[in-house]
C-alpha positions in Angstrom: -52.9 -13.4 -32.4 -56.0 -13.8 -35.0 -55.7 -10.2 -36.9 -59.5 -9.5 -35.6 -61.3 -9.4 -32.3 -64.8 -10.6 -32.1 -66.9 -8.1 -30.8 -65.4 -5.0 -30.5 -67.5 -2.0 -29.0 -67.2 1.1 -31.9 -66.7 4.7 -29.9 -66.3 6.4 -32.8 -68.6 5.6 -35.5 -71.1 8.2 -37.2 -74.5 9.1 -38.6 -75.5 11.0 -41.2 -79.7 11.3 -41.1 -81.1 12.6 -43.9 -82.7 15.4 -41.7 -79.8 16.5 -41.0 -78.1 16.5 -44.4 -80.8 18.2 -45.6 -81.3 20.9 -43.4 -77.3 21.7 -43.9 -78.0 21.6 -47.9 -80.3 24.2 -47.2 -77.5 26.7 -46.0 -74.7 25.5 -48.6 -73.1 23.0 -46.6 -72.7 19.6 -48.0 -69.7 18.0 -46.7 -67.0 18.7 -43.4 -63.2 18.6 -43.4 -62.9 18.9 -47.3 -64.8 15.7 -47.9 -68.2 15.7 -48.8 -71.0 13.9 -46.6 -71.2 10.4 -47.4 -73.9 8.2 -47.8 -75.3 6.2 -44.1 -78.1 4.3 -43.2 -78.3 2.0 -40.3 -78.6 -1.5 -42.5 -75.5 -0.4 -44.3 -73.6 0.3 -41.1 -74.7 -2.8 -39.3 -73.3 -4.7 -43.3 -69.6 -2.8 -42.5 -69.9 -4.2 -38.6 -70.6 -7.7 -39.4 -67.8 -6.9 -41.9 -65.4 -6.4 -39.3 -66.3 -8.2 -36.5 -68.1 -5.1 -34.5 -70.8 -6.0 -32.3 -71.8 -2.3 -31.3 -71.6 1.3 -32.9 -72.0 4.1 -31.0 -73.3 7.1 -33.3 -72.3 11.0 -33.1 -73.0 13.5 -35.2 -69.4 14.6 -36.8 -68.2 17.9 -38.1 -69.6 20.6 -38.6 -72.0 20.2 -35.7 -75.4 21.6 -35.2 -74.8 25.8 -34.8 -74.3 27.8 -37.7 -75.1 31.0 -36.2 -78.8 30.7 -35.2 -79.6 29.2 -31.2 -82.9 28.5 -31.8 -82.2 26.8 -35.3 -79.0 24.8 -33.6 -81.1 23.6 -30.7 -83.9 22.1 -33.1 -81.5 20.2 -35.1 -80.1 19.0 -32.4 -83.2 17.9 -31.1 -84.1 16.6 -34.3 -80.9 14.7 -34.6 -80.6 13.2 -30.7 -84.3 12.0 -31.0 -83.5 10.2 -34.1 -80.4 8.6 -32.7 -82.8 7.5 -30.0 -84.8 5.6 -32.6 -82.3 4.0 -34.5 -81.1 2.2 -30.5 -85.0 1.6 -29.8 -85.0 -0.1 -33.7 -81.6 -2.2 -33.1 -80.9 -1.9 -29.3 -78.1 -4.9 -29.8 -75.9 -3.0 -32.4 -76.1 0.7 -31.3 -75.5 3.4 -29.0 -75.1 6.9 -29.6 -74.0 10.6 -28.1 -76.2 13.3 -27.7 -74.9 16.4 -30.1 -75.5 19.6 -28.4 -75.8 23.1 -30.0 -73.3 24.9 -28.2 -72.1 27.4 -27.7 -75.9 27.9 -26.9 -75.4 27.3 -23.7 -78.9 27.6 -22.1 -79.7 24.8 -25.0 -76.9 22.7 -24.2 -78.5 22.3 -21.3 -81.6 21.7 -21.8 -80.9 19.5 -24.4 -78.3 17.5 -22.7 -81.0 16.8 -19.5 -83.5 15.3 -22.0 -81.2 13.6 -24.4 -79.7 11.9 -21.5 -82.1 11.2 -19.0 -85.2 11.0 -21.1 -83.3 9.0 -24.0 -81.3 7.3 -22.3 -78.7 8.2 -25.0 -75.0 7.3 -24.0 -73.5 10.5 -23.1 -72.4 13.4 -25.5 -70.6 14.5 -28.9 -68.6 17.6 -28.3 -66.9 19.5 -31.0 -63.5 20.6 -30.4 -63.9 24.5 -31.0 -67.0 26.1 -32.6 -68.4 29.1 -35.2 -67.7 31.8 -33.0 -64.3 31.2 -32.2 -64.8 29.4 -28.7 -62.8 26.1 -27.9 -64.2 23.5 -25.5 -62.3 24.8 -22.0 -63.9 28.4 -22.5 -65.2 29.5 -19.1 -68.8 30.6 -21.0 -69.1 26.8 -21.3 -69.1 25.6 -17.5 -72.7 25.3 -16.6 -72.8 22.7 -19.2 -69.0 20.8 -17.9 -70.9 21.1 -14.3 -74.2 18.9 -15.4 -71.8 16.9 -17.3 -69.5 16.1 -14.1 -72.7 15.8 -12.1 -73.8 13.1 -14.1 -70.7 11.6 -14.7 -71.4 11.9 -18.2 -69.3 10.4 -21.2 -68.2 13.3 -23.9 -67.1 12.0 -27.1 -64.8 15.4 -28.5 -64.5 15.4 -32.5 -62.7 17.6 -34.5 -63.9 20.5 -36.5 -62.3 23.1 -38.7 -61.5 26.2 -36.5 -62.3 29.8 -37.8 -59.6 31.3 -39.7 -57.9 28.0 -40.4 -55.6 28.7 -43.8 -57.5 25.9 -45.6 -57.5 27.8 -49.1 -53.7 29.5 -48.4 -52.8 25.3 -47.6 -55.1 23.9 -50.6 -54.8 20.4 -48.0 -57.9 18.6 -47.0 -58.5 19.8 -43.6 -59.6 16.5 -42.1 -55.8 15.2 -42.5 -54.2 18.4 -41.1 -56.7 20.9 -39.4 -58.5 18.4 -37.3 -55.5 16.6 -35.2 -54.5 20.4 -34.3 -57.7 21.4 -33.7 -58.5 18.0 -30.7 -55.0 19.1 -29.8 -56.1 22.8 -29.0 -59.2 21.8 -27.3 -57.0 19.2 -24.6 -54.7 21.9 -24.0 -57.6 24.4 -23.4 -59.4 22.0 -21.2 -56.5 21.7 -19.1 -55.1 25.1 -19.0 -58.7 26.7 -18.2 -59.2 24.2 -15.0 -61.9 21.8 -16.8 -60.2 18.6 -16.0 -59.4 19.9 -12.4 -63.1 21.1 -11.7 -65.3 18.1 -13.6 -63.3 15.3 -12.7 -66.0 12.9 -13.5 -66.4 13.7 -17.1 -65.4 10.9 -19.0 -63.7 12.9 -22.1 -62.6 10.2 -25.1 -60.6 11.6 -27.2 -61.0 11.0 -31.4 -57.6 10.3 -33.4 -55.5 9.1 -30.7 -55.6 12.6 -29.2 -55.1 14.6 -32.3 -50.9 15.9 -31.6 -51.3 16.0 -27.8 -49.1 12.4 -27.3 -46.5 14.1 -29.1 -46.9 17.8 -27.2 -47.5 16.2 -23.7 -44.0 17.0 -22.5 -43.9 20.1 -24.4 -47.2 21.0 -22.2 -45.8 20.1 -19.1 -43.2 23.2 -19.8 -46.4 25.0 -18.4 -46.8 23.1 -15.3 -44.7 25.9 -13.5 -47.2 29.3 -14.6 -48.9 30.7 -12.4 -52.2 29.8 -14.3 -51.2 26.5 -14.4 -50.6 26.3 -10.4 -54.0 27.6 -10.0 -55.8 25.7 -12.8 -54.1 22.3 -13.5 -52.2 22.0 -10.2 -51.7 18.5 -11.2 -49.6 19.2 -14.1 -50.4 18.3 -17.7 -49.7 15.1 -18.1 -51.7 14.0 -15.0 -54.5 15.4 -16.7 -53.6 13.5 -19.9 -53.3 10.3 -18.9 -56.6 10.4 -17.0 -58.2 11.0 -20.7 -59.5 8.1 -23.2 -58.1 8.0 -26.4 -59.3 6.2 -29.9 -57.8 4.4 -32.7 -59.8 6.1 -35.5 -57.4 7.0 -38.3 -54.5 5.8 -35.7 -53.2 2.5 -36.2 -50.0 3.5 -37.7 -46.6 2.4 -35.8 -46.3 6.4 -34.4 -49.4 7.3 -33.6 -49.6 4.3 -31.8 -46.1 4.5 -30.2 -47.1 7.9 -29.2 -50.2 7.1 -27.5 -48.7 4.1 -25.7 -46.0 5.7 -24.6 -49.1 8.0 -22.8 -51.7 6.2 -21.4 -51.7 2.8 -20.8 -53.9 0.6 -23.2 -57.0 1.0 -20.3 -57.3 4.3 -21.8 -57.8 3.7 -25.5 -60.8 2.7 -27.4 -61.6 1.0 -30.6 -63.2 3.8 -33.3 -63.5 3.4 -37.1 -64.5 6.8 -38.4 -67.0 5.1 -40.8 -68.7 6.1 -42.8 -66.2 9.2 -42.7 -63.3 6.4 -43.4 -64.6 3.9 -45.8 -64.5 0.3 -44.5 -61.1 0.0 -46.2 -60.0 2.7 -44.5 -61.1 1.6 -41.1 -60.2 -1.9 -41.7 -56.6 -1.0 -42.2 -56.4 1.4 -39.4 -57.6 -1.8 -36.8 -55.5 -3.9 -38.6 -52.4 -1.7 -37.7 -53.6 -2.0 -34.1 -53.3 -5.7 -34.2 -50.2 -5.8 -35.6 -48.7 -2.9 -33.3 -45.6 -4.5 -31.2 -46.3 -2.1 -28.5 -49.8 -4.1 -27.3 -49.9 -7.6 -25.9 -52.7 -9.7 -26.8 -54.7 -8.8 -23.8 -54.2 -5.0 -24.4 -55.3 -5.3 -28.0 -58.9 -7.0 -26.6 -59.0 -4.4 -23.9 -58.9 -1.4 -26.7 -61.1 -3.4 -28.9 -64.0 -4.3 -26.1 -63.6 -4.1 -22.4 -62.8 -0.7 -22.0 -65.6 0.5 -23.8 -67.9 -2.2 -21.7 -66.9 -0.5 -18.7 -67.9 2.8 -20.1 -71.1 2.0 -20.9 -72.1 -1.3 -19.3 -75.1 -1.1 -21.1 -73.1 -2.1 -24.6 -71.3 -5.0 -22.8 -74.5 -7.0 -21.8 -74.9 -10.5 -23.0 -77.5 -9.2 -25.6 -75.1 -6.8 -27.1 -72.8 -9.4 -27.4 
């Protein structure tokens, strides 16, 4: 096959407003997962698309999120951010979508800010980080009010990666973007599952960044569980039921294992195209797609399902003719 598909719908691409860089400067915090914040603007993201062949990007906030301690602060940057996000669609409505960050673990603002951001917006669902300042991982029973509104809407929730709390990042001296964050998506599947999220909110739509972080390699490892009494109550269904119902993307992943791993998973209707930029430079992300096309592991038809359809069929509003 042609090493590129035309088209292909970016899940995983972010933003970096200078609103929100700025307000971060303001507390010491310049950069996330040991790298510091790059520079984005909407013409230069829409230069790397046409680059490689992306018709659509859909924006999240990355690491480190909104909160840093304050509710009221976290809920007006996120408000800030999402009504940006808003402007940048309403400005080019043919080459973006974008998730909604919200400023848990405020829940109460979670809330409130996932109603507006999704039904006054219109944004394309949410950007959840995998654990948070205070300790808490996505899964944490403090957090259901907000899986319940996103069930009842049948909401999409993009999870990214953050560095936990009390993660040996000086003890290690290794960028935590290439160790802590895989581990950290990993603990946040597992938690999801083992606390009863995936059982209760069957309609969230959770997409995975990284390929899943570790959890293609752990699955079977998980399933060791399957036989706990918490697990009979929680996940009756047993891990990997729960795992394969999950979307997964290709950001960072197009090596041979990764790839095997995930395959060997879910079936390719499960993954999605993501390039990390401007996080991954276009070299970066250029490689990482063109491991995908090369992978033995996908037929043609696979490779242009990951790339495009699957992500049409998530938001159908991305796959219309004038996205195309």
């Amino acid at each position: 096959m042609s090493p590129s598909i035309p088209g292909k719908i970016d899940v995983h691409q972010h933003l970096l407003p200078q609103l929100y860089v700025d307000d971060l400067a303001k507390i010491g915090v310049h950069g996330a997962g040991g790298v510091e914040f790059p520079k984005w603007a909407p013409a230069a993201a829409i230069d790397m698309m046409d680059a490689q062949d992306i018709a659509t990007g859909v924006l999240s906030i990355s690491t480190p999120g909104v909160h840093f301690g304050d509710d009221n602060a976290a809920a007006s940057l996120a408000r800030a951010c999402n009504e940006y996000s808003a402007g940048v669609i309403q400005s080019q409505p043919n080459r973006f979508g974008a998730f909604a960050i919200l400023p848990l673990p405020f829940v109460d603002g979670s809330l409130k800010e996932a109603e507006y951001a999704i039904d006054e917006l219109r944004l394309d669902g949410v950007v959840l980080m995998s654990s948070h300042p205070d300790g808490s991982y996505l899964g944490d029973p403090a957090f259901d009010a907000v899986m319940a509104l996103l069930n009842e809407k049948s909401a999409v929730a993009f999870v990214h990666p953050t560095v936990p709390v009390g993660a040996p990042v000086e003890s290690l001296d290794i960028p935590p973007f290439a160790t802590e964050f895989v581990f950290d998506t990993s603990r946040a599947i597992a938690n999801l599952i083992w606390q009863g999220v995936a059982e209760r909110y069957p309609d969230i739509r959770f997409i995975f960044s990284h390929a899943g972080g570790t959890a293609p390699y752990l699955a079977g490892r998980w399933a060791l569980l399957d036989g706990s009494p918490q697990a009979q109550e929680n996940a009756p269904k047993g891990f990997l039921h729960y795992l394969r119902n999950f979307f997964y993307d290709t950001a960072l992943s197009g090596s041979t294992p990764a790839l095997s791993a995930l395959t060997k998973l879910v079936p390719a209707e499960q993954i999605l195209f993501g390039s990390d930029y401007p996080f991954a430079p276009p070299p970066v992300s250029k490689a990482a797609w063109a491991g995908v096309t090369t992978f033995d592991g996908l037929s043609e038809a696979e490779r242009s399902r990951i790339a495009f359809t699957n992500a049409a069929e998530l938001f159908p509003r991305l796959a219309s003719a004038e996205a195309r």
